[in-house]
Structure formats: structure tokens, C-alpha cells
N, C-alpha and C positions, 0 to 999 in steps of 0.2 A: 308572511311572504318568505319563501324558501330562499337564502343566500348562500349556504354553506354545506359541505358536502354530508354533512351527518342527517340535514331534516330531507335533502335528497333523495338517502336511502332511504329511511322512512319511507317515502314518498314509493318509491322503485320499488319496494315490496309489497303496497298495497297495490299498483297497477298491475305486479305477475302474476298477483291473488285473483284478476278480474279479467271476465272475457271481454266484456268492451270498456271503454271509457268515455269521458267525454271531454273537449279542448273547446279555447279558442282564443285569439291572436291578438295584441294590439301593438300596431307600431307607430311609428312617427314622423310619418309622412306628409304633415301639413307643418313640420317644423324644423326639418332638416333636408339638406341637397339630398343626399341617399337613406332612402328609410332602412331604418332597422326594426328588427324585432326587439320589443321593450317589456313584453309581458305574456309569461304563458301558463292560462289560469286551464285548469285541469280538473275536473271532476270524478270520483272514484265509487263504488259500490262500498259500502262497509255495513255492517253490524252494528256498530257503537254510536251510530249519530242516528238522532231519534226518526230524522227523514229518509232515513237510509244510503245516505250521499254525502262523500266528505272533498269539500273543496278546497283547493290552495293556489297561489300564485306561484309561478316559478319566475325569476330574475335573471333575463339571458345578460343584464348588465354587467353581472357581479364576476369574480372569477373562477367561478366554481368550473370543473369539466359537467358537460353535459351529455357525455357520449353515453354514459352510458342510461341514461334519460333514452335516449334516440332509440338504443337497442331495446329497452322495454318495450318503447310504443311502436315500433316498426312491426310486431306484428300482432297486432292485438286492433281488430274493429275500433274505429275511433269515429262518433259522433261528436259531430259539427253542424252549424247552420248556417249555409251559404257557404258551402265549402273553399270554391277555387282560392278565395283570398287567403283565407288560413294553410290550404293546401300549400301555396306559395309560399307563404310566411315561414311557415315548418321547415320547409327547404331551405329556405337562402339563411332562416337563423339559426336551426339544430341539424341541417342535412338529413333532416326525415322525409323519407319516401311511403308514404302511406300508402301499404297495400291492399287495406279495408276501410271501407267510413260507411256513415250512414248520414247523410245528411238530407236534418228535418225540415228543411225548406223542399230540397223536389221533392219529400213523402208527401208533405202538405199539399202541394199541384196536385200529386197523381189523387190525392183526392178531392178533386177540384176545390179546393179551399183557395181564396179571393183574395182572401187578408193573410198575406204568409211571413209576414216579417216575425222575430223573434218575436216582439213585445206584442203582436198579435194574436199568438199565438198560446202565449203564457197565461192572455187574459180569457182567449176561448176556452182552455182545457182545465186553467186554474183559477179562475178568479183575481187574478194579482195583478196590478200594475207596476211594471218595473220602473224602476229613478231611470230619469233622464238629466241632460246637459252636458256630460263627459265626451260625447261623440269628438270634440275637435278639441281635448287635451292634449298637452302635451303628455305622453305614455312615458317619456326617457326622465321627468321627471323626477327628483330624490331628495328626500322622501318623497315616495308618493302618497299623497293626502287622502286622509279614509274614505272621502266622498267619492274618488277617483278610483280607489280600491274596490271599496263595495260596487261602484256600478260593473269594475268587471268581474268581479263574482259573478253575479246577475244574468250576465252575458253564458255563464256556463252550468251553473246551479240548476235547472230547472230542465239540460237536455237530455240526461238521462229518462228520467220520468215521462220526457215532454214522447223521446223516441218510442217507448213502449206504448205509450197509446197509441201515435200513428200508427205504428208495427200491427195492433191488434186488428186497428181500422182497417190497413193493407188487405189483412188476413181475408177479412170478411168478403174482402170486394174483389178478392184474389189478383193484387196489384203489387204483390209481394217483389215475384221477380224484377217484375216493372221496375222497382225501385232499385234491386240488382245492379239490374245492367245499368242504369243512367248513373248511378254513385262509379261503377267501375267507369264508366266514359269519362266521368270527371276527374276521375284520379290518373287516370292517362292522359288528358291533355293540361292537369297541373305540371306534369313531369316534363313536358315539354316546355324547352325557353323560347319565350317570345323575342323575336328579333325585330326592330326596322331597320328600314335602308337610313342609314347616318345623314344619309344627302337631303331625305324627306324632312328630317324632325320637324326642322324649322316652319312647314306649313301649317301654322295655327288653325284654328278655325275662323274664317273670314279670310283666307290672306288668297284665295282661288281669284278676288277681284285684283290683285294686283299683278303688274304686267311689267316688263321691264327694270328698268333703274328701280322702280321705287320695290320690287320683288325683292333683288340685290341688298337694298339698303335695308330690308327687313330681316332677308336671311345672316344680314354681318349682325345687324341688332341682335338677333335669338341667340346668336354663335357668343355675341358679349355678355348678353344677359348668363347665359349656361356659363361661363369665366366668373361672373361674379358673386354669380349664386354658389358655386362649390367653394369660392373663395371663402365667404359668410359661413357655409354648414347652413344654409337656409334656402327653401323650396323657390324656385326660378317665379315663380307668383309675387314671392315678398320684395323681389328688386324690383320689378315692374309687372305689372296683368298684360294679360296680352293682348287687352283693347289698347291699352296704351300704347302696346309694342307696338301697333299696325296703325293710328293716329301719329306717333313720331316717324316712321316709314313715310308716310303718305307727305308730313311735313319738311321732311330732309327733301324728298324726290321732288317738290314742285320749290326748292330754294328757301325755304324757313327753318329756322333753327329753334325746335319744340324748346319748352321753357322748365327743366325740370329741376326747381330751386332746391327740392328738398333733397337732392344728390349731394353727395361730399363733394369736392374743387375736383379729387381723383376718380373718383365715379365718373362726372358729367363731364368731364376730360376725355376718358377714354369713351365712355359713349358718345361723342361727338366726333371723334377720332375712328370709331368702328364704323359709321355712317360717311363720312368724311372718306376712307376708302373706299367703299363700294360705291359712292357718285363717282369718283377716278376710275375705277373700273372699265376696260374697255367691256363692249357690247357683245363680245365674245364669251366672255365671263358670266355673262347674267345668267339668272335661273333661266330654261326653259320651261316654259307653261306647261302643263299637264294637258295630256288627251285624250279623250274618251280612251280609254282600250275596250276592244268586242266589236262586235257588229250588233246590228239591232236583230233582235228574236226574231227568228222565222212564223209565219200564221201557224206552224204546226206544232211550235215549241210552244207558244201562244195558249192554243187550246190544249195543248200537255197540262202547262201549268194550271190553267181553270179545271179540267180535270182532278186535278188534286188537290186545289183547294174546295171544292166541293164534294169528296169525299172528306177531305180531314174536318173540316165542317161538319158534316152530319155526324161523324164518328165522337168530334166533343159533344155536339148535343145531347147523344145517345147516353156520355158517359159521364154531361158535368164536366168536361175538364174544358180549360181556355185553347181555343186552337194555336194559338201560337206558341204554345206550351209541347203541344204535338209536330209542328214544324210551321217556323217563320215564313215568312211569303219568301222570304230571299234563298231559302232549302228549297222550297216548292220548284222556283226557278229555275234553281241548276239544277235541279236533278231533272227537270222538262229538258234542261237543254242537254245533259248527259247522266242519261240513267247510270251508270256504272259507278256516279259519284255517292248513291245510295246509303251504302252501308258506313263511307265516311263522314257521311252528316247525321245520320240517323242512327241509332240503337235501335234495336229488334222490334220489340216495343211500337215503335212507333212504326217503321216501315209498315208494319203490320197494319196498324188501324191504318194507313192509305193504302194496303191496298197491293202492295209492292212485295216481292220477293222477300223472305227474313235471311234465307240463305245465297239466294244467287245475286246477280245483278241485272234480275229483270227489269225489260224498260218499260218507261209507266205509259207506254201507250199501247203497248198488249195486256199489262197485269191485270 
């Protein structure tokens, strides 16, 4: 594991030696309020390793600078599998803006490959089953334990090698570009930050049946749990799941005070205290429900949309690939309902096999 600025360098001159590399991220997100990047295992082209590939961890814990890490890989092709997450991770823990990747998950679709997860993949093209059970480590871990090490080697070892076959496969089927443009898609909307509305957070999944008071006394709950969990350094799940959250909701609002023994005096204090305000609450204050927003599809937008789903249909059959790969039913829709959205949901690529304009923003009921 690289700690110190000397195996660094090391490190920083075999990547300016190499036209691509390969990465990938693990952070710790099922064990802290705000994840961090905890590991960034890296793979390199060399000469001297009998595989041809020399891998290392790098430790964004330690205090080494990492800057100049960033400036190597900033502009050097960087394979990945399952990009967006790593994309993000690179950014918020080294400020890397990757302006090339290849990632061997969408090559694997565009060749319509079924089973495209890593360890699927390593066992079609290599024979090898990778170690499993590390998935829900904790990564911030130190030492980290060799069994936790090894699996993220594993995670990177294998995507060099793994790229140039799909690359050859591309070649054959002339899906090259294809893969292009969809890696560049994804590296423009990693760069993008996701925002919501602060006002929303609090709508779990389930919480659409609640109405009134008991909404109120669910939204103080979420608003306490997020106080306590940053309090901890521990993921808003470990204070309570949010089946619970919306069972103690439902039991404050009809007059019952839920039973949660295994809270500290201060814990079940203030969450009783956070519910406790929102039944005081005037009725002014409570959430408002959510409403439909749109009108319902016109007959025309209707048979737009069937329109393109039965092209993009025939166009997977034709080519082995999964249609929803080519565009989700919920693309098909908006762009029925406004062609001009085209080219922001789609890559080239695809508008093509439906059908649609690659350059303008023809509508799909003339195209």
C-alpha cells in the first residue's frame, strides 16, 4: 500500500510511462455519516511483472499530497468498471476530472453480454473466480487486512487485460465509436453535482401514504435521525432504518409513544422531543402532499412513444443488445412527448438505431 511520498513517485512515473491505466474506488459509505474515499487501487502496464500489469493501492487516509497523483491521471485514458461511482469518488477525494475512460461494463452491453458485472466477466474471458465477502467492509479500516486488500486488487488487476479484449470484440462488430461516445456521456454527467431539494429529503420510500400530522412527525424524525447520525460519524440507517422511521411516525400521530429501549436516556429523549414538536405543530406547517405534476399523454404522444419502442425493439434483436440498454421506456416517453429532448438523453449511437436524427432535433413522428 503506497503511504509515503517516495512509493508515490514511483507510482507517478510508471502511469506518465503508460497511455492508459486502470483504477478503482472503495469508500465507506455503509459506515460513516459522509463517505469518503478510503482506497485507490490503480493498475499500470510494465515490463517486469510476468503478467504484464503492476498493481498498488494508494491510501487517500495517510498525508501524503496527492496532487500531484491527479495531474498524472487527468489526462491519461482511465479504465474502470461501472464508471459513474468511481468517476464521483475520484472527484470529491483527489479532484480528478477524468477526461478519458473506458469502461468495461457499457463495452460489455454494446456487446450484448447479459452477465456484465466484474466477476462475470473475469470468469468469461479468464477462467478465474474472483474472492468474494469484502463488498460491505469497512475500506477506512487500519491496518487494512490482507483479505480486504487482496479483494481490492482484484477489483482492478484484471481491467486492463479484461479492456483489450472487449476493444478487439468492439473492433470486429464495429461498436468502437459506440463505446466512445457513451464513456464520454458518462464522464459529463459524473461532473455534474447532483443536487435535491433539502425540503424533499425526508420522503423515504413509503412515506407517499402518510398525510398530514403523522407526514410532519415523520419529516421532524428524518430531520433528528440526520442530527444524530452526523453526530455518530455513522450512516443515518445505523440510528434507525426507515421502516422504523415511518412505524414510529405513524405511532406518534395516532397518540402512541413507539418503544425504542435500545436508545441511550439522550437519544430516546430527543426523539421523542423531535415528534413531540411536530404533533404541536399548527396545520399550517405540515408537509404538503405531493401532486402528480404533467398532464396525462396525448393519443399522439402515445403512439410516438409505441413507435419507438418498436423500433428500438427490432434494432436489439437485430444486434443482441437488451433494449433498455438502447433507451429506457421513460427516454422513449419524453422524447414522444418532446423530440428536442433527444440528443440530451441519448448519445449518437443510440438516436441512430431509433431512428431519430444524430444531428438535429428531429421529431420522432416524422423521423
Amino acid at each position: 500500500m503506497i503511504t509515503d511520498a517516495a512509493q508515490l513517485a514511483s507510482l507517478i512515473e510508471q502511469i506518465e510511462s503508460a497511455d492508459r491505466v486502470a483504477a478503482d474506488t472503495e469508500a465507506d459509505s455503509l459506515h460513516s455519516y459522509r463517505e469518503k474515499l478510503c482506497l485507490l487501487q490503480i493498475s499500470v502496464p510494465t515490463a517486469v511483472d510476468a503478467c504484464g500489469y503492476s498493481d498498488c493501492i494508494v491510501d487517500p487516509l495517510t498525508n501524503v499530497d496527492l496532487e500531484p497523483l491527479r495531474r498524472a491521471l487527468e489526462n491519461k485514458e482511465i479504465v474502470l468498471h461501472g464508471a459513474d461511482y468511481d468517476l464521483r469518488m475520484l472527484r470529491r477525494g483527489l479532484n480528478l476530472v477524468a477526461t478519458r475512460i473506458f469502461d468495461t461494463m457499457i463495452a460489455a452491453r454494446l456487446l450484448g453480454i447479459r452477465e456484465f458485472s466484474l466477476a462475470a466477466l473475469v470468469k468469461r474471458y479468464f477462467d478465474l473466480t474472483l474472492l468474494k465477502g469484502s463488498q460491505k467492509a469497512n475500506w477506512a479500516r487500519r491496518p487494512l487486512p490482507a483479505r480486504m486488500a487482496e479483494y481490492a486488487i482484484n477489483d482492478v488487476h484484471y481491467l486492463l487485460a479484461l479492456a483489450e479484449k472487449l476493444e478487439a470484440e468492439l473492433d470486429r462488430c464495429e461498436r468502437r465509436d459506440w463505446l466512445r461516445q457513451s464513456c464520454q456521456r458518462a464522464v459529463e454527467q459524473a461532473a455534474v453535482a447532483r443536487t435535491r431539494n433539502q425540503d424533499e429529503l425526508w420522503r423515504i420510500r413509503g412515506s407517499g401514504v402518510l398525510r398530514g400530522r403523522a407526514a410532519a412527525v415523520l419529516r421532524a424524525l428524518w430531520q433528528w435521525r440526520e442530527i444524530e447520525a452526523e453526530r455518530a460519524d455513522r450512516p443515518p440507517f445505523h440510528v434507525l432504518r426507515n421502516e422504523d422511521l415511518l412505524k414510529a411516525a405513524v405511532k406518534f400521530a395516532s397518540g402512541t409513544v413507539p418503544d425504542h429501549g435500545h436508545f441511550s436516556f439522550r437519544r430516546r429523549q430527543a426523539f421523542r422531543e423531535a415528534a413531540q414538536a411536530a404533533l404541536r405543530a399548527p396545520e399550517s406547517e405540515w408537509p404538503v402532499s405531493r401532486r402528480r405534476s404533467g398532464t396525462r399523454p396525448t393519443k399522439e404522444t402515445v403512439e410516438r412513444a409505441e413507435e419507438l419502442r418498436q423500433r428500438r425493439n427490432k434494432s436489439a434483436e437485430e444486434l443482441g443488445l437488451e433494449p433498455s440498454f438502447i433507451a429506457p421506456r421513460s427516454t422513449l416517453e419524453a422524447i414522444a412527448a418532446e423530440g428536442t429532448r433527444a440528443p440530451a438523453l441519448l448519445v449518437p449511437w443510440q438516436r441512430e438505431l431509433l431512428g431519430l436524427s444524430v444531428l438535429g432535433n428531429k421529431d420522432p413522428a416524422t423521423a
